[in-house]
MARKOLSE-834284 format. One record per atom (N, C-alpha, C, O, CB): x, y negated, z; atom name; residue number from 1. Coordinates in steps of 0.1 Angstrom, whole numbers, plus 2048, in hexadecimal, padded with zeros to 3 digits. Glycine has a CB too. Example, Ala and Ser with C-alpha at 12.3 -4.5 7.8 and 13.67 -1.06 7.14 Angstrom:
% MARKOLSE-834284
(node (884; 839; 84E); "N"; 1)
(node (87B; 82D; 84E); "CA"; 1)
(node (884; 821; 84E); "C"; 1)
(node (88E; 821; 855); "O"; 1)
(node (871; 82D; 85A); "CB"; 1)
(node (880; 816; 847); "N"; 2)
(node (889; 80B; 847); "CA"; 2)
(node (881; 800; 84F); "C"; 2)
(node (886; 7F5; 850); "O"; 2)
(node (88D; 806; 839); "CB"; 2)
***
This chain:
% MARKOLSE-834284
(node (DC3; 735; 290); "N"; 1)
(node (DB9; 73B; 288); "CA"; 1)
(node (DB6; 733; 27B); "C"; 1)
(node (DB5; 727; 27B); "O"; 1)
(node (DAC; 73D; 290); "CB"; 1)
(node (DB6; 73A; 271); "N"; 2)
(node (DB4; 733; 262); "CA"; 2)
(node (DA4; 72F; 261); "C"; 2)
(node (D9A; 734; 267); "O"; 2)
(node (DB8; 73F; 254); "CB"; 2)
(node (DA4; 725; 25A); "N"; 3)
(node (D9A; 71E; 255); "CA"; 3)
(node (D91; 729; 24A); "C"; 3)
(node (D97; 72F; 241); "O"; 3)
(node (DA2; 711; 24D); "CB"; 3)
(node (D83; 72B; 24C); "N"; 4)
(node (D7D; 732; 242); "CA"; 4)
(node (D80; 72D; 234); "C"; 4)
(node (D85; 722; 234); "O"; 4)
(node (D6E; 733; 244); "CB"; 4)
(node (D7E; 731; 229); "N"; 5)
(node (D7F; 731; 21D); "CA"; 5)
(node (D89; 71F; 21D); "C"; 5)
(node (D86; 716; 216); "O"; 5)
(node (D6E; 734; 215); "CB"; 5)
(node (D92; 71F; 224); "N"; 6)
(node (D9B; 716; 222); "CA"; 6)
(node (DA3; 70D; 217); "C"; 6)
(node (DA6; 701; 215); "O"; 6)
(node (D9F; 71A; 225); "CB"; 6)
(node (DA7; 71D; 212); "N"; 7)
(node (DB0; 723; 207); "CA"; 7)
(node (DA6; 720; 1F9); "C"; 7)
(node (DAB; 720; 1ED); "O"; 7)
(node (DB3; 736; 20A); "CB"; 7)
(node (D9A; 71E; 1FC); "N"; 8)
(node (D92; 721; 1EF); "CA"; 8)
(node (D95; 712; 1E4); "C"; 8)
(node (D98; 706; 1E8); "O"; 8)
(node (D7E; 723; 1F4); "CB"; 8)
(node (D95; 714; 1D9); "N"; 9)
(node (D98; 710; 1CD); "CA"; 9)
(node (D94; 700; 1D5); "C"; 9)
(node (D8B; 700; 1DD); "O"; 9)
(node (D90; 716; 1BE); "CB"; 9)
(node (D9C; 6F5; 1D1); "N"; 10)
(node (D9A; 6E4; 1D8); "CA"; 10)
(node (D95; 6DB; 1CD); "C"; 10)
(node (D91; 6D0; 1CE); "O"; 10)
(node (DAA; 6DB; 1DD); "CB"; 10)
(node (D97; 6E4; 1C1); "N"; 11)
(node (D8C; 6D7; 1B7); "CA"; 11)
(node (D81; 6E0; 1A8); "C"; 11)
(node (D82; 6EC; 1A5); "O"; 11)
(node (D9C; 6C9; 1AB); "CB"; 11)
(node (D7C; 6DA; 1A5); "N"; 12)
(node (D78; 6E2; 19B); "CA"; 12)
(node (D7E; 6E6; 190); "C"; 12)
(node (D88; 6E1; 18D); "O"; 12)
(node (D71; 6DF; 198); "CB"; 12)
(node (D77; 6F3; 186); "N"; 13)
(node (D7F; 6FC; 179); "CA"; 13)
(node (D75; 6F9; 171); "C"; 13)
(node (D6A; 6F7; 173); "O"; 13)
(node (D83; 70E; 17B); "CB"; 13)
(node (D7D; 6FB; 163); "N"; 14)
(node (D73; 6FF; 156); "CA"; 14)
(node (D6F; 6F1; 156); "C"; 14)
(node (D75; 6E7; 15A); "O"; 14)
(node (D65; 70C; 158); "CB"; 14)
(node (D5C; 6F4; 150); "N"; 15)
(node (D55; 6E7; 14A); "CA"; 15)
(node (D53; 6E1; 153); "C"; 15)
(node (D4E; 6D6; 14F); "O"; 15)
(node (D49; 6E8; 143); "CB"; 15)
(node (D55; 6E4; 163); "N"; 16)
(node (D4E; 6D8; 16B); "CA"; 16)
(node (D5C; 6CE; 170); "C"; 16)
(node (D5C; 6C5; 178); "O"; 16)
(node (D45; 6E0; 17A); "CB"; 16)
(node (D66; 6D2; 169); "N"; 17)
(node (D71; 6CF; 16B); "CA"; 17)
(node (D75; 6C4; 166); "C"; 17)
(node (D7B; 6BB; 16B); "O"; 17)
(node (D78; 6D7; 168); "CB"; 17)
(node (D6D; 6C8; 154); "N"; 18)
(node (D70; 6B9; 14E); "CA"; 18)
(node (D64; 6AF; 150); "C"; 18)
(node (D66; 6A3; 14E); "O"; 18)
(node (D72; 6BA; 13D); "CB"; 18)
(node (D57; 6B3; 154); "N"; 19)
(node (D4E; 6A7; 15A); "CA"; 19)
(node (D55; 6A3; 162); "C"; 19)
(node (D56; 697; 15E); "O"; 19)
(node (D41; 6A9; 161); "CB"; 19)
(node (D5A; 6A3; 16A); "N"; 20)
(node (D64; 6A0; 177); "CA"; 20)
(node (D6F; 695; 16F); "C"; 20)
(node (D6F; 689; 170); "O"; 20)
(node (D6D; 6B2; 17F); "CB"; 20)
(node (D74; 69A; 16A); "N"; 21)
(node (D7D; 693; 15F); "CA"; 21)
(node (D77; 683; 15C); "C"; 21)
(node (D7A; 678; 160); "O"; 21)
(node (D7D; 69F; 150); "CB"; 21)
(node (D6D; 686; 153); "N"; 22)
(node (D63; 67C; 14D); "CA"; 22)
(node (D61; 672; 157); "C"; 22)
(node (D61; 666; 153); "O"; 22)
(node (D56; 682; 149); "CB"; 22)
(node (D5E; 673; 163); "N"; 23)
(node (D5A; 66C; 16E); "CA"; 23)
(node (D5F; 667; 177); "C"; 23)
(node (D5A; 668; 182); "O"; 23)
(node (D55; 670; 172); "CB"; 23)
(node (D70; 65F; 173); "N"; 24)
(node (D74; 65B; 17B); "CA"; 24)
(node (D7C; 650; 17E); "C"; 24)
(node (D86; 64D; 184); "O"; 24)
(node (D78; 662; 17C); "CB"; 24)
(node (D70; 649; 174); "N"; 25)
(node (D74; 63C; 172); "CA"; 25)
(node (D67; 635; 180); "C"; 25)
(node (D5D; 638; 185); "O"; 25)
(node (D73; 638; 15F); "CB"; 25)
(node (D6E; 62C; 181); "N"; 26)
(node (D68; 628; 18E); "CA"; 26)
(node (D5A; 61F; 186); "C"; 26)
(node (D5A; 618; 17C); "O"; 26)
(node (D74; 61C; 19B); "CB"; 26)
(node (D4D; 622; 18E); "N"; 27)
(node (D3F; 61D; 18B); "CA"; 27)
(node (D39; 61E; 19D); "C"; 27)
(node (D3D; 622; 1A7); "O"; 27)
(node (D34; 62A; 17C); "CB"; 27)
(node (D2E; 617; 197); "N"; 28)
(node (D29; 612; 1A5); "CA"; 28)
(node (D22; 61C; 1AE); "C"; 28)
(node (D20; 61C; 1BA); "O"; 28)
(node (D1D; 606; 1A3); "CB"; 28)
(node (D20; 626; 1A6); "N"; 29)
(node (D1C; 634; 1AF); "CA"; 29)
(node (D23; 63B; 1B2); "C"; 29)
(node (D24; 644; 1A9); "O"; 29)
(node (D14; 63D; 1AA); "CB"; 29)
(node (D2C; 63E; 1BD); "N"; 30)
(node (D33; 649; 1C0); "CA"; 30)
(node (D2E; 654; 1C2); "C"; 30)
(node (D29; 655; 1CE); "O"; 30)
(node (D38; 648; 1C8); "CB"; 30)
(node (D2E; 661; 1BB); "N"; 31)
(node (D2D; 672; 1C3); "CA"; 31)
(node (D35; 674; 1C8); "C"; 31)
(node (D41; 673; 1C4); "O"; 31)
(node (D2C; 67E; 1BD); "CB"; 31)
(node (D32; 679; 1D3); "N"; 32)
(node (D3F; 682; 1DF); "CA"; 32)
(node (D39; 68E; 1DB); "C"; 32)
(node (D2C; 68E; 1D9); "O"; 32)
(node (D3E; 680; 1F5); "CB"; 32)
(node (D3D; 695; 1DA); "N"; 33)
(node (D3B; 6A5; 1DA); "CA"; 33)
(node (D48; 6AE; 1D9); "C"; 33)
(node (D54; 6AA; 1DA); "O"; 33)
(node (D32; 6AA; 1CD); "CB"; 33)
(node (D42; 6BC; 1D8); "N"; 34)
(node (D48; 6C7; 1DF); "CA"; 34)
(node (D45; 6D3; 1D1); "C"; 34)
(node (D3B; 6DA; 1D0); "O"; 34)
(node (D3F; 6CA; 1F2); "CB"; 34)
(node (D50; 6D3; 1C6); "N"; 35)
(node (D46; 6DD; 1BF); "CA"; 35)
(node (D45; 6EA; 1C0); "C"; 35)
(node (D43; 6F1; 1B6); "O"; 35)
(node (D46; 6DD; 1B3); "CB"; 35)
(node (D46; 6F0; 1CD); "N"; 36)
(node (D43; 6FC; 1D1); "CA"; 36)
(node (D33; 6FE; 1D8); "C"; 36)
(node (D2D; 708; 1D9); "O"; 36)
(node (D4F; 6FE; 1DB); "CB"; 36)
(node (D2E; 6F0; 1DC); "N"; 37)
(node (D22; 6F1; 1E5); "CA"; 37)
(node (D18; 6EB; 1D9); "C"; 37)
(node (D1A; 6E1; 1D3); "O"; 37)
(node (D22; 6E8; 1F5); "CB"; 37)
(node (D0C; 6F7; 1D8); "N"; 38)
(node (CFF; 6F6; 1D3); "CA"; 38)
(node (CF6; 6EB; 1D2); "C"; 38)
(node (CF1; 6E6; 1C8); "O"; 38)
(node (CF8; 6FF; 1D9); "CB"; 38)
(node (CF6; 6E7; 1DB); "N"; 39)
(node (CEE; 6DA; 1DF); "CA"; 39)
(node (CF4; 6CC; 1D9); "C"; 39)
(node (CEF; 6C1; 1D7); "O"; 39)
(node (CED; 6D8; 1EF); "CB"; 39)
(node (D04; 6D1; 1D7); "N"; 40)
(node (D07; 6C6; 1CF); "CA"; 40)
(node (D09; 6C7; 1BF); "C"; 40)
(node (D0B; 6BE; 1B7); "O"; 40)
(node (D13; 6C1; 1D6); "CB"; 40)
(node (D08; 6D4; 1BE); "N"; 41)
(node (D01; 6D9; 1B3); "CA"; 41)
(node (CF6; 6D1; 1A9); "C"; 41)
(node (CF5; 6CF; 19D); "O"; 41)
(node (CFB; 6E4; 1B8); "CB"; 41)
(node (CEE; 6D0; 1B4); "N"; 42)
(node (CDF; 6CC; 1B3); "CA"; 42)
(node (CE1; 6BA; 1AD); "C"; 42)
(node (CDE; 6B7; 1A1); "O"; 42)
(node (CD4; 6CF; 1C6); "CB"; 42)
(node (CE4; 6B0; 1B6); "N"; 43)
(node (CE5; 6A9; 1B3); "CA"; 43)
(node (CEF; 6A1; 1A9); "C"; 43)
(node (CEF; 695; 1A7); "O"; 43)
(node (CE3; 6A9; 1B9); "CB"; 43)
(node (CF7; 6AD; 1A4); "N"; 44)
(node (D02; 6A9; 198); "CA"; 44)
(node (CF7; 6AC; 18C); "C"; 44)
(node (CF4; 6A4; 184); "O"; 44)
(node (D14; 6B4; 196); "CB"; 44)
(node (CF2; 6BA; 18D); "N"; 45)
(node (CEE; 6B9; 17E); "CA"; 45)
(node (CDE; 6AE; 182); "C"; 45)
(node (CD9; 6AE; 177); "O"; 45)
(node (CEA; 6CD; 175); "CB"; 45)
(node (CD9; 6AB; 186); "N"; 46)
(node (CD4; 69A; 188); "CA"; 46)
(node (CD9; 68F; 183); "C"; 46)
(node (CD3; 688; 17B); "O"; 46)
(node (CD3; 695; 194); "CB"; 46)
(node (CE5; 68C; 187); "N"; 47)
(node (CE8; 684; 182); "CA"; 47)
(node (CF1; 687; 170); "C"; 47)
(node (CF8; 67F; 16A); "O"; 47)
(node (CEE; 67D; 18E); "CB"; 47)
(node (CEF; 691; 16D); "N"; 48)
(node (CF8; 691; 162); "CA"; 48)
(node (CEF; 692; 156); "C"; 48)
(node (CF3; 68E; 14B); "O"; 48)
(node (D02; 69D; 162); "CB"; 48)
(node (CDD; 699; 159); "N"; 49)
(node (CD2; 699; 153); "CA"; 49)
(node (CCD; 68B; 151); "C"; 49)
(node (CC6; 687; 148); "O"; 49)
(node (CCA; 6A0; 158); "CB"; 49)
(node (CD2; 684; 15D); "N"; 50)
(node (CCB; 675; 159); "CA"; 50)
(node (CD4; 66B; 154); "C"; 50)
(node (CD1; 65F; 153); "O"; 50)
(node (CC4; 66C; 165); "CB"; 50)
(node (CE2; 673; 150); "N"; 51)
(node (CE8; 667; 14B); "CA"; 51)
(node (CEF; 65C; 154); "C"; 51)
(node (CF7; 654; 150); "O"; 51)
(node (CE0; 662; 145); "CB"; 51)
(node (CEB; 65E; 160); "N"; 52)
(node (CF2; 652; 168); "CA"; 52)
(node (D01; 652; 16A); "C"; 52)
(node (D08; 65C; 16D); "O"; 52)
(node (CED; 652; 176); "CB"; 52)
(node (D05; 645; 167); "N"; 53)
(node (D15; 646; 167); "CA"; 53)
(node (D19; 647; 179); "C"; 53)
(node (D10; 644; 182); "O"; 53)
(node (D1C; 635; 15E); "CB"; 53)
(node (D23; 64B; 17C); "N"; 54)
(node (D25; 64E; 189); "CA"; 54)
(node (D36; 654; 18A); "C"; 54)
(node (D39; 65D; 183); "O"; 54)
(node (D19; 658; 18D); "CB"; 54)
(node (D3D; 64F; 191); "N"; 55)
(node (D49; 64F; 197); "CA"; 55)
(node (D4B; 661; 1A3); "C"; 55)
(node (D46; 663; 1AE); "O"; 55)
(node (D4A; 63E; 1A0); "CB"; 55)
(node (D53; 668; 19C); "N"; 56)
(node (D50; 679; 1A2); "CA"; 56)
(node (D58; 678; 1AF); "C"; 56)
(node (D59; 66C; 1AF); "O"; 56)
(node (D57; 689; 197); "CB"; 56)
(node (D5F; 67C; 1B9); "N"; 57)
(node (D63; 679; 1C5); "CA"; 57)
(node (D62; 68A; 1CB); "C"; 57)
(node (D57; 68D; 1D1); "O"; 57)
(node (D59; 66C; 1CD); "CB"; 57)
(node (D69; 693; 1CA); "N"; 58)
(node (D6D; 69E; 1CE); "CA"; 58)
(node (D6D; 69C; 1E1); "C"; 58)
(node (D75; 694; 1E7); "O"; 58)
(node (D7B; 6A0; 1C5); "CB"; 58)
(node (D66; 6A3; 1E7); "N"; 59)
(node (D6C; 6A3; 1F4); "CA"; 59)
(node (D6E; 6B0; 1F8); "C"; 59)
(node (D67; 6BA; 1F7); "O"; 59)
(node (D65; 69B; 1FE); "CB"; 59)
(node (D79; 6AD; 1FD); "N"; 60)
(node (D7F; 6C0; 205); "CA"; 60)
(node (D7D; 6BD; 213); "C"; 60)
(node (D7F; 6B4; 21B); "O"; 60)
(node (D94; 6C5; 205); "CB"; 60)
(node (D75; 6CA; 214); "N"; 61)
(node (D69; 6CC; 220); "CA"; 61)
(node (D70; 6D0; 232); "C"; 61)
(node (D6A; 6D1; 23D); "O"; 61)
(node (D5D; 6DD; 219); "CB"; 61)
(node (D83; 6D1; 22C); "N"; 62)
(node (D89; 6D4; 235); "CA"; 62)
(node (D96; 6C4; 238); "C"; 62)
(node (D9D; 6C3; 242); "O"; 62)
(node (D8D; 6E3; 231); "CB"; 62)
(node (D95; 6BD; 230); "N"; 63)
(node (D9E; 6B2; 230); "CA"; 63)
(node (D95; 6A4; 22B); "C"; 63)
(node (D99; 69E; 221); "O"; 63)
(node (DAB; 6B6; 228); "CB"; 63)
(node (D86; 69E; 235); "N"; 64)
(node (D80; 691; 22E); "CA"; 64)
(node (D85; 68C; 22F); "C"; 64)
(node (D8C; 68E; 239); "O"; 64)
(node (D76; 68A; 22E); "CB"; 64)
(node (D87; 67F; 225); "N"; 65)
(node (D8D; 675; 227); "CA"; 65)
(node (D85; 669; 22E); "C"; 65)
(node (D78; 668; 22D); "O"; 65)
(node (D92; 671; 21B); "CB"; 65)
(node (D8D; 660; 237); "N"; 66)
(node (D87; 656; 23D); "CA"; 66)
(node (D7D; 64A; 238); "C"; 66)
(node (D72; 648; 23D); "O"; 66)
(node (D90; 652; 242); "CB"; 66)
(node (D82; 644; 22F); "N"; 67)
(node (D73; 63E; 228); "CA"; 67)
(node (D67; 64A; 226); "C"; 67)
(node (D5D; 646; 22A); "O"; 67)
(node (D77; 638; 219); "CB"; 67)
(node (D67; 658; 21F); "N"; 68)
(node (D59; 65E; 221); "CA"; 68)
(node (D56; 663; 22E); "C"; 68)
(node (D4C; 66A; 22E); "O"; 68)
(node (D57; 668; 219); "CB"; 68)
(node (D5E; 661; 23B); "N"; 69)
(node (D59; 661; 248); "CA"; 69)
(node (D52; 652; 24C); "C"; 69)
(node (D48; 651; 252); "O"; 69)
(node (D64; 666; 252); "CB"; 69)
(node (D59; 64B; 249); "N"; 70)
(node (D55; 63D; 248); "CA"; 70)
(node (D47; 63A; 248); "C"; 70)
(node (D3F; 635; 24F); "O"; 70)
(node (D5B; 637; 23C); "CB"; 70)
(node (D47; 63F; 238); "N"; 71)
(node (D33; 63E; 234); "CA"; 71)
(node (D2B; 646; 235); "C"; 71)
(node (D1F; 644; 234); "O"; 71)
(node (D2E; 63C; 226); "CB"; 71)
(node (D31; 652; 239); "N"; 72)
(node (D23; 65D; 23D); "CA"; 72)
(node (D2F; 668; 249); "C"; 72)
(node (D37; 671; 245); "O"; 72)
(node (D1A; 66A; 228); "CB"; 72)
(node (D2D; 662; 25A); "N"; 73)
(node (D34; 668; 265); "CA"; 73)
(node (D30; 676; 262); "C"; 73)
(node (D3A; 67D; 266); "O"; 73)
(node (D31; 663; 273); "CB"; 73)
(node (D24; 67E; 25C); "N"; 74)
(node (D23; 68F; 25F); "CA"; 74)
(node (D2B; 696; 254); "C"; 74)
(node (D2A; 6A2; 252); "O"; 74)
(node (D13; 696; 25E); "CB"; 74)
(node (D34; 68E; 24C); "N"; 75)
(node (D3B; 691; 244); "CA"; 75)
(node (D32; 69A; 238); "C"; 75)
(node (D38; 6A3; 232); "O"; 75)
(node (D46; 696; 24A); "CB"; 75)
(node (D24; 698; 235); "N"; 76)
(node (D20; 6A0; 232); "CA"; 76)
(node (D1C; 6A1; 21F); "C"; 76)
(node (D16; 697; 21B); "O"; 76)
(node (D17; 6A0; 23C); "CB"; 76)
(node (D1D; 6A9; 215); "N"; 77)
(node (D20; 6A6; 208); "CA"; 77)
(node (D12; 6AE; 203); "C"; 77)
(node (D0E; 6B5; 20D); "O"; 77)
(node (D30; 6AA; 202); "CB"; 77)
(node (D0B; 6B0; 1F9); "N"; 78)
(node (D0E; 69E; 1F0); "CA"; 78)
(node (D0C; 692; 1F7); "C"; 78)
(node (D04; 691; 200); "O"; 78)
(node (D05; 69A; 1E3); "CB"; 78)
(node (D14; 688; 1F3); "N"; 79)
(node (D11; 67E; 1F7); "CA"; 79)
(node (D12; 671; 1EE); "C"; 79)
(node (D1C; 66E; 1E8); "O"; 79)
(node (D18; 67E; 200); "CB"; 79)
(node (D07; 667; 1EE); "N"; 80)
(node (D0C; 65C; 1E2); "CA"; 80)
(node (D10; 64C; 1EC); "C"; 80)
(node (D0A; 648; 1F6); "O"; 80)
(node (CFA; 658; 1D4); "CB"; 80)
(node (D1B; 647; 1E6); "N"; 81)
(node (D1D; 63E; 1E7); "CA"; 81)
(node (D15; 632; 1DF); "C"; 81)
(node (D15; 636; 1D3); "O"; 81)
(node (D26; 63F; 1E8); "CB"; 81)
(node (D0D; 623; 1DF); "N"; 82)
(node (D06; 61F; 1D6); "CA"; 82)
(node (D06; 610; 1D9); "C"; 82)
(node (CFD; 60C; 1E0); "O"; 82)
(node (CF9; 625; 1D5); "CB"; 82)
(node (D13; 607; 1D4); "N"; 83)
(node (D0E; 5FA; 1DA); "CA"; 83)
(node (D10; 5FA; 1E8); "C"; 83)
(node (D07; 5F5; 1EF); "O"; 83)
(node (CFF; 5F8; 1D7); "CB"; 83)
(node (D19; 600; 1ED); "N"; 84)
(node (D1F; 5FD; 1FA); "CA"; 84)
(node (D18; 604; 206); "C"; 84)
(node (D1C; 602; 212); "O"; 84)
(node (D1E; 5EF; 1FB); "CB"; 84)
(node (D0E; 60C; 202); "N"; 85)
(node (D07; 616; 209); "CA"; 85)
(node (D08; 624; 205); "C"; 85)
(node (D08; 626; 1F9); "O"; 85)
(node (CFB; 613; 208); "CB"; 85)
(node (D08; 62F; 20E); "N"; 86)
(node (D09; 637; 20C); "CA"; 86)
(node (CF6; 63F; 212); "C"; 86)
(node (CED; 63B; 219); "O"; 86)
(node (D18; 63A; 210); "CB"; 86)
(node (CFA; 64A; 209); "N"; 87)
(node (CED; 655; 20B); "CA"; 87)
(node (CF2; 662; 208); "C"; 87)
(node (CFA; 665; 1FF); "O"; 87)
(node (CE0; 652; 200); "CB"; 87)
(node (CEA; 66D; 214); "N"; 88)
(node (CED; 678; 210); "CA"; 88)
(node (CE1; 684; 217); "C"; 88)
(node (CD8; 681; 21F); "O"; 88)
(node (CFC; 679; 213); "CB"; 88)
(node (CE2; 68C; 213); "N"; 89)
(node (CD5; 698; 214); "CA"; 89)
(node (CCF; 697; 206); "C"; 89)
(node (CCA; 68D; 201); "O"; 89)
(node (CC8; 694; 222); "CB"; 89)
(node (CD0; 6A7; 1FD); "N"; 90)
(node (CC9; 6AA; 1EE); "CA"; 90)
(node (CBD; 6A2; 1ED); "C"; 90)
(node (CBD; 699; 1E5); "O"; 90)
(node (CC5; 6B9; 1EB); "CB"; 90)
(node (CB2; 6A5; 1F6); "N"; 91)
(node (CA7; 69D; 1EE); "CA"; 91)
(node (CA6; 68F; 1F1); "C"; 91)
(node (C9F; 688; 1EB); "O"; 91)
(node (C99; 6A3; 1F1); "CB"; 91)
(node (CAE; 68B; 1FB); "N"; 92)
(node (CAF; 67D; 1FB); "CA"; 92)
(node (CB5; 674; 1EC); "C"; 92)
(node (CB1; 66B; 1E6); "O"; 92)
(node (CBA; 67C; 208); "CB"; 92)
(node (CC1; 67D; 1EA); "N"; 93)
(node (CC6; 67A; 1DD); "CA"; 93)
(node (CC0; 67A; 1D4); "C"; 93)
(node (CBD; 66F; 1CF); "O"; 93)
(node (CCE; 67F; 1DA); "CB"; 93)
(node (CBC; 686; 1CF); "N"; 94)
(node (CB6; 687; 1C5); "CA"; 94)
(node (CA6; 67A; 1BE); "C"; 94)
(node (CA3; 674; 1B4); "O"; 94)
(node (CB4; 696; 1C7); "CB"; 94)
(node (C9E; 67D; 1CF); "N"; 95)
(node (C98; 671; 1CE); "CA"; 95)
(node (C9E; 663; 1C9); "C"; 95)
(node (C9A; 65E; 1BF); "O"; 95)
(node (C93; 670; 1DB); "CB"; 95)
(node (CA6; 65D; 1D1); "N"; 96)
(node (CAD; 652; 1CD); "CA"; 96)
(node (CAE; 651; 1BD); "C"; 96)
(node (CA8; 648; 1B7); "O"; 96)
(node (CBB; 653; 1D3); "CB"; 96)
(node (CB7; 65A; 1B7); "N"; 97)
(node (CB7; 657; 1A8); "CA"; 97)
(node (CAF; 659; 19D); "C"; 97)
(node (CB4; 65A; 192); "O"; 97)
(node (CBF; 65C; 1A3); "CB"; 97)
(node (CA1; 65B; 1A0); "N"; 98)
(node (C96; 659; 19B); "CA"; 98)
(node (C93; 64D; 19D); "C"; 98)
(node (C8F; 645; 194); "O"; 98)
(node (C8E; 662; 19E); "CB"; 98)
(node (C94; 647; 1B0); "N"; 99)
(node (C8C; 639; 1AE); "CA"; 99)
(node (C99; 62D; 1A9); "C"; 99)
(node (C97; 623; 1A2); "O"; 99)
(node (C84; 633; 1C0); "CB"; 99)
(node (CA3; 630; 1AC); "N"; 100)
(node (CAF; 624; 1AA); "CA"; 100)
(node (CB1; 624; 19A); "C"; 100)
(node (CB0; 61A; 194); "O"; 100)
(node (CBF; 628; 1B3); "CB"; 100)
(node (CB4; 62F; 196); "N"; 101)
(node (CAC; 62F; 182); "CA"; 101)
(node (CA6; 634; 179); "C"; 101)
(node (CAA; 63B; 170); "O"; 101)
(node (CB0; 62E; 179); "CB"; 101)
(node (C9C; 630; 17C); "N"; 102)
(node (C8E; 631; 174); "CA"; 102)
(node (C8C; 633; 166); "C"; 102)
(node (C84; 63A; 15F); "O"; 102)
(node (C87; 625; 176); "CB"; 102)
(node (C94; 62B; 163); "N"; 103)
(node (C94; 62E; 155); "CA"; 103)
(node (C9E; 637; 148); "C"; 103)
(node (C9F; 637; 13C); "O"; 103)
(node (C92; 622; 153); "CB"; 103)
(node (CA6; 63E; 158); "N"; 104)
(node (CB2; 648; 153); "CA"; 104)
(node (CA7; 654; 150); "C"; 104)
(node (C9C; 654; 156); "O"; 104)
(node (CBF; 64D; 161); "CB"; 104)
(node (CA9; 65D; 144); "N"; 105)
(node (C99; 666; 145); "CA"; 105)
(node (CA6; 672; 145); "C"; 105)
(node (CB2; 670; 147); "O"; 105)
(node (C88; 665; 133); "CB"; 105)
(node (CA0; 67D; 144); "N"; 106)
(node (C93; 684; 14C); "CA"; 106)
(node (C90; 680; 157); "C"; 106)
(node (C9A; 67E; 15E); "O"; 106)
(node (C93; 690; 14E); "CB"; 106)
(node (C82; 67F; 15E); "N"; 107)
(node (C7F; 67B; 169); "CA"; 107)
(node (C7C; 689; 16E); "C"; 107)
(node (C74; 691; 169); "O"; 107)
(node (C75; 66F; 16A); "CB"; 107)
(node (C85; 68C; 17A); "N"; 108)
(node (C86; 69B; 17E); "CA"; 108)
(node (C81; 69D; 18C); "C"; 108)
(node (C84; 6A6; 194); "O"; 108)
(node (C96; 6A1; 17C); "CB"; 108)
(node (C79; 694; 190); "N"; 109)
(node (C6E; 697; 19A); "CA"; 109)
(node (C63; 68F; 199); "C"; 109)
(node (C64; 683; 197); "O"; 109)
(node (C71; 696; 1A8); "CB"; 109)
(node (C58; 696; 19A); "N"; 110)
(node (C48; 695; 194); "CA"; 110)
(node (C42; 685; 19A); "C"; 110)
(node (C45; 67E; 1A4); "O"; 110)
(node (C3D; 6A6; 19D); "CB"; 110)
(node (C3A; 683; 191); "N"; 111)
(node (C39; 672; 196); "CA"; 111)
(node (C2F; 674; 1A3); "C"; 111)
(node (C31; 670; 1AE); "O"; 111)
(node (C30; 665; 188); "CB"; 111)
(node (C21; 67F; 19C); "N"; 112)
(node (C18; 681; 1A6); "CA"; 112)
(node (C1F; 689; 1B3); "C"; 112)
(node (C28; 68E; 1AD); "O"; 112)
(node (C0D; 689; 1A0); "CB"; 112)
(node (C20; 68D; 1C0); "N"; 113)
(node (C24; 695; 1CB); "CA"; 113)
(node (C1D; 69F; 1CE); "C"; 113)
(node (C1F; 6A7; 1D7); "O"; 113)
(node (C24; 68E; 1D5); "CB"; 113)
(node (C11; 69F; 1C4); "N"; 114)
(node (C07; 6AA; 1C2); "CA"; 114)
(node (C0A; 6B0; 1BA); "C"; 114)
(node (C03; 6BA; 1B8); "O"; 114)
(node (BFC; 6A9; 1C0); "CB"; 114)
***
């Protein structure tokens, strides 16, 4: 029995193609992502509004590779590598790059929690 959407396109097209491009020179932040999934959506244009330099890392959701099983076993994307640690779940992330740089602006979650 075949694999659901298996077959579906393995990297990105168009403009997100050449951010992808831009970002692949190795820096201390790795993104794993997937650019078919939303959530990793979320935390690309995060990091691309704040400017943070960051190393792009495509993963195919049907073939991980063993170092990103390595740093996160649920194989699960987005995911940042940072200094030899990995993190993953959207608002986890997104939190992170507000507190890890501060002074990257826009600051795109509210200081107050109120």
């Amino acid at each position: 029995m075949a694999i659901p959407d298996e077959n579906i396109h393995p990297t990105t097209t168009g403009n997100a193609a050449k951010t992808v491009a831009e970002h692949q020179v190795k820096e201390d932040l790795v993104f794993y992502s997937g650019w078919f999934c939303p959530f990793n959506q979320h935390v690309w244009i995060s990091l691309e509004e704040k400017g943070i330099q960051y190393q792009y890392k495509e993963v195919n959701p049907y073939k991980k590779e063993k170092h990103f099983l390595d740093i996160n076993p649920k194989g699960l994307i987005p995911t940042i590598e940072y200094q030899g640690k990995a993190l993953y779940e959207l608002l986890v992330l997104c939190k992170f790059l507000e507190e890890a740089y501060p002074n990257h602006k826009p600051h795109l979650l509210p200081a107050d929690p109120f």
